[in-house]
C-alpha positions in Angstrom: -110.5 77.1 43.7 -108.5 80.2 43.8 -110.4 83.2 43.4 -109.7 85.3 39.9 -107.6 88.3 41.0 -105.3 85.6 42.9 -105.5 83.0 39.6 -104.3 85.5 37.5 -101.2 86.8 39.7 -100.1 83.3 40.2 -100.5 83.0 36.0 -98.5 85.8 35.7 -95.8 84.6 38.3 -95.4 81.3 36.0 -95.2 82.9 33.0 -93.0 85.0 34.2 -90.1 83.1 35.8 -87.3 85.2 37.8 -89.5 88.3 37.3 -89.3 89.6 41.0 -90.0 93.6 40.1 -92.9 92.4 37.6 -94.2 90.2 40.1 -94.3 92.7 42.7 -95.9 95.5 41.2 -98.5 93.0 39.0 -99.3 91.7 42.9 -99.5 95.4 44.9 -102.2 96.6 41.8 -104.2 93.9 41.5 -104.6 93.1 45.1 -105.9 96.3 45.2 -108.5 96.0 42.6 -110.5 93.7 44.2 -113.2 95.8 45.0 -113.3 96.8 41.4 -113.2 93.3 40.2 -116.1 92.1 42.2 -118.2 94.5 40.9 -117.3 93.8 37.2 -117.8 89.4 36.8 -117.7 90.7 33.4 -114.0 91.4 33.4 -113.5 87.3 34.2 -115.5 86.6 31.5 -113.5 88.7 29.0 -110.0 87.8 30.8 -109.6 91.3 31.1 -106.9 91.3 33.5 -104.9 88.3 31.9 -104.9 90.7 29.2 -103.8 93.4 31.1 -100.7 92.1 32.8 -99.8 90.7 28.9 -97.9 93.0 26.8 -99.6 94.1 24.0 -96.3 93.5 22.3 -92.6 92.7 23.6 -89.4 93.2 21.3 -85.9 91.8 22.1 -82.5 93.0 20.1 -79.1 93.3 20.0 -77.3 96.4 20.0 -74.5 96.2 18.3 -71.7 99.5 18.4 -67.7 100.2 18.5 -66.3 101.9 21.7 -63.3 104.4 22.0 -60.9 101.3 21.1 -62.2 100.0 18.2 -63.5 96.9 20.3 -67.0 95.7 19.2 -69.6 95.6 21.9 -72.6 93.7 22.3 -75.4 94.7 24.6 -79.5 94.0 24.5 -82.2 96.9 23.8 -86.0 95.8 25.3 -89.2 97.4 24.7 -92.3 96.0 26.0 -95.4 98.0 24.3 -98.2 97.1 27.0 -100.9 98.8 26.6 -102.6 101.4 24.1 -106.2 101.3 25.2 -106.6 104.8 25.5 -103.8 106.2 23.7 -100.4 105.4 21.6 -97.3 103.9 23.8 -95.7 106.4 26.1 -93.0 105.7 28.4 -89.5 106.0 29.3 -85.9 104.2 27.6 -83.9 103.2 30.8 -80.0 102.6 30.1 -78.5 101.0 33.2 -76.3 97.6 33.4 -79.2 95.8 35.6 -81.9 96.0 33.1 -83.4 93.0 31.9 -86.9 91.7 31.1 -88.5 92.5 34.6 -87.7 95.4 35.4 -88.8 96.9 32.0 -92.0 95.1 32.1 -92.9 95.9 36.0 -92.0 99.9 34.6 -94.2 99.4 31.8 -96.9 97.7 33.4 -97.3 100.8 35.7 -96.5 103.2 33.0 -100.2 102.2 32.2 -101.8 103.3 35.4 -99.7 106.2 35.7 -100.6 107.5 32.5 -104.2 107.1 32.4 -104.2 108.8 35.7 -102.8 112.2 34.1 -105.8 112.3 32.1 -104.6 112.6 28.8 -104.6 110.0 26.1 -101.6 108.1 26.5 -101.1 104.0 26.8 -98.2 102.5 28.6 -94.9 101.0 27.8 -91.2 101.1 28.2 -87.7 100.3 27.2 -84.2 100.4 27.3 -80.7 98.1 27.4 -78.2 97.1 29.7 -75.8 99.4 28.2 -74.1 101.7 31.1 -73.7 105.0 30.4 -71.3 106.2 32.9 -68.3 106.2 32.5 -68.7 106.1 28.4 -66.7 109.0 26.2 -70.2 111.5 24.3 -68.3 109.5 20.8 -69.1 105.8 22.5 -72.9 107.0 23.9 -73.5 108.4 20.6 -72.6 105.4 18.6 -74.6 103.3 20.8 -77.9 105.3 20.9 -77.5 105.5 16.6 -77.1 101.4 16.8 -80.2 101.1 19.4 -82.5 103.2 17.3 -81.6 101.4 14.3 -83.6 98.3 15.6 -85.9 100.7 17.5 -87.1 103.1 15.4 -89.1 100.7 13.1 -91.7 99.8 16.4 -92.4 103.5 17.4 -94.0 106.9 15.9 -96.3 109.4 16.9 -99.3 107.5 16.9 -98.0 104.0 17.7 -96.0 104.5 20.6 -93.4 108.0 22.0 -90.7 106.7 23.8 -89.1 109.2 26.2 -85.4 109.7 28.9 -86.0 107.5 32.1 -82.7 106.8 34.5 -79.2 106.6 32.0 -81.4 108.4 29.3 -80.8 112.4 29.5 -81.1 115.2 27.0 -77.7 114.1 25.5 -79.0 110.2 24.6 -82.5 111.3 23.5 -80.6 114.1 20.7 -78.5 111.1 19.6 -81.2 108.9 19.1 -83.8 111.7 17.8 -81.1 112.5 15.6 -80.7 108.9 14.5 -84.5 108.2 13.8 -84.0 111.3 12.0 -82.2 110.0 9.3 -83.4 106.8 8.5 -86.8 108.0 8.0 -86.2 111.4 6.5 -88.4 113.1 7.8 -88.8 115.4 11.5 -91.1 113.4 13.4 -90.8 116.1 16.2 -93.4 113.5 18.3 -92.1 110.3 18.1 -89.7 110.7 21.2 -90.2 113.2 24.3 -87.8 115.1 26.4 -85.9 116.4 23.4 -83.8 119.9 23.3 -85.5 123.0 23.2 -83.7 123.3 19.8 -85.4 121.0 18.0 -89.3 120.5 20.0 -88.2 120.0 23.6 -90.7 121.6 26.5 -89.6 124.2 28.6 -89.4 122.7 32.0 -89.6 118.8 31.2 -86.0 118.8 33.2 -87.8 119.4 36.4 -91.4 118.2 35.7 -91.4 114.9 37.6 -89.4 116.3 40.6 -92.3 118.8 40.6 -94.9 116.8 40.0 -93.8 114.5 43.0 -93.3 118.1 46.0 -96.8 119.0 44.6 -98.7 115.7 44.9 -96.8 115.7 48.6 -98.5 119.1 48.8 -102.1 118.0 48.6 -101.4 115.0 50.5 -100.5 117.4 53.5 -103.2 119.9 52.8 -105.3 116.7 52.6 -104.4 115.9 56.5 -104.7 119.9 57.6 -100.9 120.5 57.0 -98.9 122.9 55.2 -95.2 121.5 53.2 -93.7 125.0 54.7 -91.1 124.8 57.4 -91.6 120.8 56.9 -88.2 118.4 57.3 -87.8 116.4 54.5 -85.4 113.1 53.9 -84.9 112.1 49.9 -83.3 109.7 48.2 -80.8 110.3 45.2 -79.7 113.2 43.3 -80.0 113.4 39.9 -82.5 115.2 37.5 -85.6 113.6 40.1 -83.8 114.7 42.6 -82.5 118.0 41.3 -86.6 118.8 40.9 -87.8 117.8 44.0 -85.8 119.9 45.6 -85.6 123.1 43.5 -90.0 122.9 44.4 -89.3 121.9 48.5 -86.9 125.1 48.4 -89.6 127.0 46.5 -92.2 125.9 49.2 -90.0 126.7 51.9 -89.4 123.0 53.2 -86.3 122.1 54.4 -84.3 119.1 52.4 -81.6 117.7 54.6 -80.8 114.6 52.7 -79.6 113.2 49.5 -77.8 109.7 48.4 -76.6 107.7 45.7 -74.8 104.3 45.5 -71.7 105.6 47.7 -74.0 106.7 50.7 -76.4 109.4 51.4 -75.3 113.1 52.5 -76.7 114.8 55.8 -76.7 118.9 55.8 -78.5 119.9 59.1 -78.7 123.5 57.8 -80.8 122.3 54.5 -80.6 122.0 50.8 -82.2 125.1 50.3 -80.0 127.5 48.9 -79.7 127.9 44.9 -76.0 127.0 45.3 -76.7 124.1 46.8 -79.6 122.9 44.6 -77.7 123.4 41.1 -74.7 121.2 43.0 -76.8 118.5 42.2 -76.6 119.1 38.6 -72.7 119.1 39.0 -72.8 116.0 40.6 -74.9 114.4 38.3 -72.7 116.0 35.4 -69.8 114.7 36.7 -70.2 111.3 35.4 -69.2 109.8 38.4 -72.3 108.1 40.0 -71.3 109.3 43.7 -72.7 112.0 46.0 -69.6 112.1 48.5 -68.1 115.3 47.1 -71.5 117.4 48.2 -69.7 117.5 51.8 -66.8 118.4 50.6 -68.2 121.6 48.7 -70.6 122.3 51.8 -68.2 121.4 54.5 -71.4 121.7 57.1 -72.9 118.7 55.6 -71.6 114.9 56.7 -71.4 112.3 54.2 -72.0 108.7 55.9 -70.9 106.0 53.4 -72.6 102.9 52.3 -75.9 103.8 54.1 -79.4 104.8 53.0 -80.8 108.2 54.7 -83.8 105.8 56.1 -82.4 106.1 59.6 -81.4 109.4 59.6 -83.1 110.9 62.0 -81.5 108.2 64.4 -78.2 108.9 63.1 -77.6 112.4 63.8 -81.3 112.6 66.5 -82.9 114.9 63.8 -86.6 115.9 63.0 -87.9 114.4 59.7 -91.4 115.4 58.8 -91.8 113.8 55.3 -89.7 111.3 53.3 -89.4 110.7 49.7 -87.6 108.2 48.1 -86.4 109.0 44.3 -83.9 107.1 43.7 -84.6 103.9 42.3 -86.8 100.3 43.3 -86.8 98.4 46.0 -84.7 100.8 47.9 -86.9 100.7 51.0 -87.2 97.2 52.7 -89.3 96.8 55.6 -86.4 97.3 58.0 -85.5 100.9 56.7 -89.5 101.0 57.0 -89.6 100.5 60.3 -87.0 103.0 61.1 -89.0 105.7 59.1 -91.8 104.8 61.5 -89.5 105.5 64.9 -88.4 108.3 63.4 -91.9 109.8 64.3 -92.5 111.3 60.6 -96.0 111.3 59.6 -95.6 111.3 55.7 -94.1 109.3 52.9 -94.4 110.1 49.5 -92.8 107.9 46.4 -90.6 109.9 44.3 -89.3 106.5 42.1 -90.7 103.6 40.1 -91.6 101.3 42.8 -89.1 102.3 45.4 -91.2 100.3 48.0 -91.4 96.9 48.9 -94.7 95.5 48.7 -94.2 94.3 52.6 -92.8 97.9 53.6 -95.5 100.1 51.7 -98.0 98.3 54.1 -96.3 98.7 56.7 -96.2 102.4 56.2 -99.6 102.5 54.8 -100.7 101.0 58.7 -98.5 103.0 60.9 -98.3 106.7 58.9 -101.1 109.4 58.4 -100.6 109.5 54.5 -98.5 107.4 52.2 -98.2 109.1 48.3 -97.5 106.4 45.4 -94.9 106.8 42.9 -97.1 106.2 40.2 -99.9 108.7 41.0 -96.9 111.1 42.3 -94.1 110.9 39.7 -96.2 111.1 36.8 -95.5 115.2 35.8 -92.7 114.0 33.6 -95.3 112.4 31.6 -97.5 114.7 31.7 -95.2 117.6 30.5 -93.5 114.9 28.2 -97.4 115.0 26.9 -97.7 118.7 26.8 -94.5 118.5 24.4 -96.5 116.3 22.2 -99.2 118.7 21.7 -96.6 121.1 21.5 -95.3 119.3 18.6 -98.7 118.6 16.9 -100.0 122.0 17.3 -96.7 123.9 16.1 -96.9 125.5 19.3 -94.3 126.3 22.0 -95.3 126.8 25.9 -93.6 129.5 28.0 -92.1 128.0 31.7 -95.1 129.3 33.5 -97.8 128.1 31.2 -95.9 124.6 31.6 -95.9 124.8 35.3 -99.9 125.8 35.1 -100.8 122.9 33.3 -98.8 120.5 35.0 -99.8 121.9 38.8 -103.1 121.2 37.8 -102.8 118.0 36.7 -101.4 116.9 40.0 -103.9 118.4 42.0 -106.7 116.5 39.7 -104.8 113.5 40.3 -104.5 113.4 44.2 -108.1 114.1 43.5 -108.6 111.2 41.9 -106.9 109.2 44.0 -108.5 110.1 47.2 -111.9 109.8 45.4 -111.3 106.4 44.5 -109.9 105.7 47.9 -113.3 107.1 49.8 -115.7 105.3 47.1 -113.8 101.7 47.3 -111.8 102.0 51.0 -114.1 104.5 52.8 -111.0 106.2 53.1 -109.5 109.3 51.5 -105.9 108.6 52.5 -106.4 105.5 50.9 -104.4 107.0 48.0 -102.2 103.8 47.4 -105.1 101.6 46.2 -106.7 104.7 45.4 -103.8 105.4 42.0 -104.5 101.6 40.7 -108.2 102.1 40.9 -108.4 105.5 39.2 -105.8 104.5 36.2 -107.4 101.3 36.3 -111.2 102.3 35.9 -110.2 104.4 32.1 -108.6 101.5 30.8 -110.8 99.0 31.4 -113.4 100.8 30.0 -111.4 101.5 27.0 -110.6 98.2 26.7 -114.4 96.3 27.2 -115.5 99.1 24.6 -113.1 97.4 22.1 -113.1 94.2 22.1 -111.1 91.2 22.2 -107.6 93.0 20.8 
């Protein structure tokens, strides 16, 4: 008979059909929890983790909304609620026209770890539709964030569950649906969503938080191994607001960022993304609407842009040094082949920047052959945490300067690299071990939470 951590993957699988991304990620964390599991025959007995890859809750509508023409449109708004253990739902609303049921629940499912490993008192979930926002006039994105939050608005609320932007889902889409929840309750909830304008609750420095967040986690992780992120070569993936972040903070450091990409190709500038011109292009480009990152070589005419191609190989393309890489674009953008080429490349670091940008087959692979390998959901969690700070901001009547922002969130990261090496040493006898390190620590708080409360 199959032992329980495999039992309940396979359950979820089957329950789950066509689910790859949920599948995936449900697989990489509990695989890791073994240790933690056969400590604890107690979990079994209370199907703890068949209750933990079960959303709490799950809700399913149509959005209904008029574009430019006059033409009624019809697309589907998800939120999966799936866990509130330790605090109220928190988690991103992803607009993009591949979301569907997996991918929301694999984000939400590690929305959960993620959060608990900030430390503050935040469950997991997430959201979002199908709906494409490029491309769409501010009249036709406006209409369709007032139509989503009139289905939405009656699951969330401060103390139920604080949805926030994720990719398609900027400052622009959260004031139309803020402004939308608005009115039908009349009343300012200032905490039922995150990420808002600094007009009306919004955190000074949410913008660049998780692009932050992810350079200083990177940081420890080199400290960690006697090394310094100064003078370092670094490779990324995308460039929007993740993007934008991580390299405004490798800049600050005094790395130097010679890649970025999106779904055109990726750009190579061998003299480095390191100049405040050239990190606020990224804004531009992201501005623009148009979803490509070709016309960064044509501003910086030093820089080659090499279509239809990831920057995994790119220190084979153009025989370049690349100390670190970091992919923040989106998942499943690194397959074990562009793993193995991040391996010949020599570079001793990786460090997630998106949701899951891994495959489960690759992240071993890099776990075996590289001196440190950062997850995304131990790294990229400073735009929760700053998207948490907002809500105290909100509760207390408060506002936070840039610099106290920037305090509090530095320290979070540092106490969660902490954490995960910690759980790493005590479970792997290893302090790089900071993959199945994340899921432990996350894990640990909410399991606790959730054998202290019962069977709900």
């Amino acid at each position: 008979m199959a032992d329980y951590v495999s039992r309940v993957i396979e359950l979820c699988e089957a329950k789950n059909p066509g689910e790859s991304e949920f599948h995936q990620t449900v697989e990489e964390v509990l695989e890791s929890l073994r240790p933690v599991i056969e400590q604890h025959p107690e979990y079994e007995e209370c199907a703890l983790l068949e209750r933990l890859v079960e959303p709490e809750r799950g809700v399913t509508f149509r959005v209904v909304w008029v574009d430019d023409e006059g033409k009624v449109q019809v697309n589907k708004g998800y939120r999966y609620q799936f866990n509130s253990a330790i605090g109220p739902y928190k988690g991103g609303l992803r607009f993009a026209p591949n979301v569907y049921p997996g991918i929301i629940k694999f984000l939400g499912f590690e929305q959960i770890f993620k959060n608990s490993l900030t430390g503050l008192p935040i469950g997991g979930g997430k959201g979002g539709s199908d709906f494409d926002p490029n491309g769409k006039s501010d009249a036709e994105v406006m209409r369709f964030c007032q139509a989503f939050m009139t289905e939405l608005y009656r699951h969330i609320g401060p103390y139920t569950d604080v949805p926030a932007g994720d990719l398609g889902v900027g400052a622009r889409e959260i004031g139309y649906l803020f402004g939308q929840y608005k009115r039908i309750v009349d009343r300012f909830d200032g905490g039922v969503l995150t990420g808002k304008g600094l007009s009306f609750g919004g955190c000074l420095g949410r913008t660049e938080a998780t692009g932050f967040g992810i350079v200083w986690y990177a940081e420890e992780m080199l400290k960690a191994n006697g090394e310094s992120m100064k003078d370092k070569v670094v490779a990324i993936s995308g460039f929007g607001n993740v993007s934008w972040g991580t390299a405004w903070k490798l800049q600050q450091l005094g790395a130097k960022l010679v890649t970025i990409s999106g779904p055109d190709g990726y750009i190579y500038d061998p003299e480095g993304i390191t100049t405040d011109e050239k990190v606020a292009y990224l804004l531009e480009l992201r501005g623009s609407g148009k979803n490509i990152c070709a016309p960064y070589a044509e501003k910086f005419p030093e820089a080659t842009f090499v279509a239809g191609k990831k920057p995994w190989n790119v220190a084979a393309d153009f025989n370049c040094k690349v100390d670190l890489f970091m992919p923040c674009a989106m998942q499943n953008d690194v397959h074990m082949e562009d793993a193995k080429n991040i391996v010949a490349s020599g570079a001793k670091f990786y460090c997630e920047g998106a949701n899951m940008p891994t495959t489960n087959d690759a992240l071993e692979y890099l776990i075996k052959e590289m001196t440190a390998v950062g997850p995304a959901k131990a790294a990229n969690a400073g735009g929760v945490a700053t998207s948490c700070i907002e809500m105290g901001q909100n509760s207390g009547h408060a506002v936070f300067d840039r610099e106290k922002v920037y305090e509090q969130l530095h320290g979070i990261m540092v106490n969660i690299y902490k954490a995960c090496a910690d759980a790493g040493e005590k479970y792997y006898g290893d302090r790089n071990a900071i993959v199945k390190g994340a899921n432990i620590a996350g894990f640990e708080k909410v399991a606790d939470a959730m054998m202290a409360q019962g069977l709900v």
